[in-house]
C-alpha positions in Angstrom: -2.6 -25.3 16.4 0.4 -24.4 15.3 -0.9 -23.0 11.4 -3.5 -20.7 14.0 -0.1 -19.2 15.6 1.8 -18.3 12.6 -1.9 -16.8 11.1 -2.3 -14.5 14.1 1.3 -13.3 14.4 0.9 -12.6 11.1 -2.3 -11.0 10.8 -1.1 -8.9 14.0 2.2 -8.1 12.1 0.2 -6.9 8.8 -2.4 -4.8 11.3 0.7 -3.0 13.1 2.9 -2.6 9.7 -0.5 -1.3 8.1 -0.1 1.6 10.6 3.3 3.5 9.4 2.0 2.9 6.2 -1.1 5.0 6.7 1.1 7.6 8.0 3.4 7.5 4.8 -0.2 7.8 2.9 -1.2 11.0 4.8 2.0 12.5 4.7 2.3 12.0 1.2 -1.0 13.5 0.4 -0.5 16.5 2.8 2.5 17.2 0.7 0.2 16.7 -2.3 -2.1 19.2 -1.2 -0.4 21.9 -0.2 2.6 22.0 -2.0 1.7 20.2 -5.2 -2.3 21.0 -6.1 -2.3 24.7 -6.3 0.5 24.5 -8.7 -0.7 21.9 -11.1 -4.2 20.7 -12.5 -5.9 18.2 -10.6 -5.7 15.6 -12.8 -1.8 15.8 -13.4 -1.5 16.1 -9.3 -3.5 13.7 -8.6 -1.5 10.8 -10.8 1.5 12.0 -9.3 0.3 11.3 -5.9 -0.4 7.7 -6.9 3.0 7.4 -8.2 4.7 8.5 -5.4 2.5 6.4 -3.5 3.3 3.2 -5.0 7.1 4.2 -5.0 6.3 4.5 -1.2 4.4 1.5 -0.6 7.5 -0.2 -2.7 10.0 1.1 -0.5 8.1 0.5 3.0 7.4 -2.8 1.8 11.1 -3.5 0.7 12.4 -2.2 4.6 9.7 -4.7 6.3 10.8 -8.0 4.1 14.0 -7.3 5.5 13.3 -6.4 9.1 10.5 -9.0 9.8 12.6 -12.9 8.7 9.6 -15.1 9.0 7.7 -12.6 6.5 9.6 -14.0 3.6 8.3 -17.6 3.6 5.0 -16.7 5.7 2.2 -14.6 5.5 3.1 -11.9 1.7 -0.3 -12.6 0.6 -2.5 -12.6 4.1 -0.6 -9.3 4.5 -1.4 -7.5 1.0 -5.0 -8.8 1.9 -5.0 -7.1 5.2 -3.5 -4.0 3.8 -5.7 -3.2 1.3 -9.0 -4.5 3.5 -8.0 -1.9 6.0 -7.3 0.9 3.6 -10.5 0.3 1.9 -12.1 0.4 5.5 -10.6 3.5 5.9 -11.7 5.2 3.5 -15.3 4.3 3.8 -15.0 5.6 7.2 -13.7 8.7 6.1 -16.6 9.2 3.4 -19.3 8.9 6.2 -17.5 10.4 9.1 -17.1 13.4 6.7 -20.6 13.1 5.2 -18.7 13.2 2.0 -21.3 11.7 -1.2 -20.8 8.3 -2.3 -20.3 9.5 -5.8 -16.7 11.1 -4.7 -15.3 7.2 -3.7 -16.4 5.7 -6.8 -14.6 8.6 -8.8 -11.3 8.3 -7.3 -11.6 4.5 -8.6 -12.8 5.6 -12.0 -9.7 4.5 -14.2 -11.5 5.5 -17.5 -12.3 9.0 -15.5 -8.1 8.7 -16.0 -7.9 8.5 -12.2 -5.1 5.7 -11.0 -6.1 5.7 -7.4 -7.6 1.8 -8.3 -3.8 1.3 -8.9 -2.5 2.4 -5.7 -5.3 0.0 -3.6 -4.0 -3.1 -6.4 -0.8 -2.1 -5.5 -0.9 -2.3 -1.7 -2.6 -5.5 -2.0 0.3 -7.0 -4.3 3.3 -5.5 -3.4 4.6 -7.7 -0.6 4.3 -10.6 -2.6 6.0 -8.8 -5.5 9.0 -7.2 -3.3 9.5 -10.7 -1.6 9.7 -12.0 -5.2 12.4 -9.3 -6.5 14.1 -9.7 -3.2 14.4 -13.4 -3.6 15.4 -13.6 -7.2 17.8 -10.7 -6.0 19.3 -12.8 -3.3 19.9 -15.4 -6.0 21.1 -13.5 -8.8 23.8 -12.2 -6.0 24.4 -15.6 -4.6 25.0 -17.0 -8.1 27.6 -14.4 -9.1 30.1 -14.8 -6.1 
């Protein structure tokens, strides 16, 4: 009983945290498109987003291993999992809520079309587990030199 709490207080913590980080994502992409695209080729732009994106993704994943305690022993993985299953959700929805083609998802995860969007979705799937990691080994490296 007890392993079926800690799963749902985390799947609800990944679902809620998943939230602001949608927000980051369309901000970040609004600031793409208006200020970014019409100044640079879409290929260059559009890596750029992804960068930023992952530096986001980093850093909102850095501020919730350090506001949420029970994250860092519980739950990096189910979270990353969550994340990226709702993003991918989200974007399927938006391709037939917009009646966009098919053929326009599969592009942005074309890596040898040089798009890195494929990246970004790895990325939100692995970073908590990563930033727990560097935060840990940070921790210790710190705790070993005082």
């Amino acid at each position: 009983m007890d392993s079926g709490f800690k799963f749902s207080s985390t799947l609800f913590r990944a679902v809620i945290s998943w939230i602001p980080l949608t927000v980051l994502a369309i901000f970040n992409g609004t600031i793409w498109q208006s200020a970014l695209a019409p100044f640079m080729n879409d290929h260059f732009a559009g890596a750029l987003l992804c960068i930023t994106l992952i530096l986001i993704v980093t850093a909102y994943t850095g501020i919730l291993w350090f506001i949420y305690p029970g994250w860092k022993k519980n739950g990096v993985w189910t979270t990353g999992v969550i994340w990226v299953t709702l993003t991918i959700a989200l974007e399927f929805a938006v391709i037939i809520t917009n009646s966009q083609p098919w053929d326009m998802l599969f592009y942005r995860y074309n890596l040898f079309a040089g798009r890195l969007w494929l990246l970004v979705v790895v990325w939100i799937a692995v970073a908590p587990k990563m930033v727990s990691l560097w935060a840990t080994r940070l921790r210790v490296s710190r705790a070993g030199n005082a």
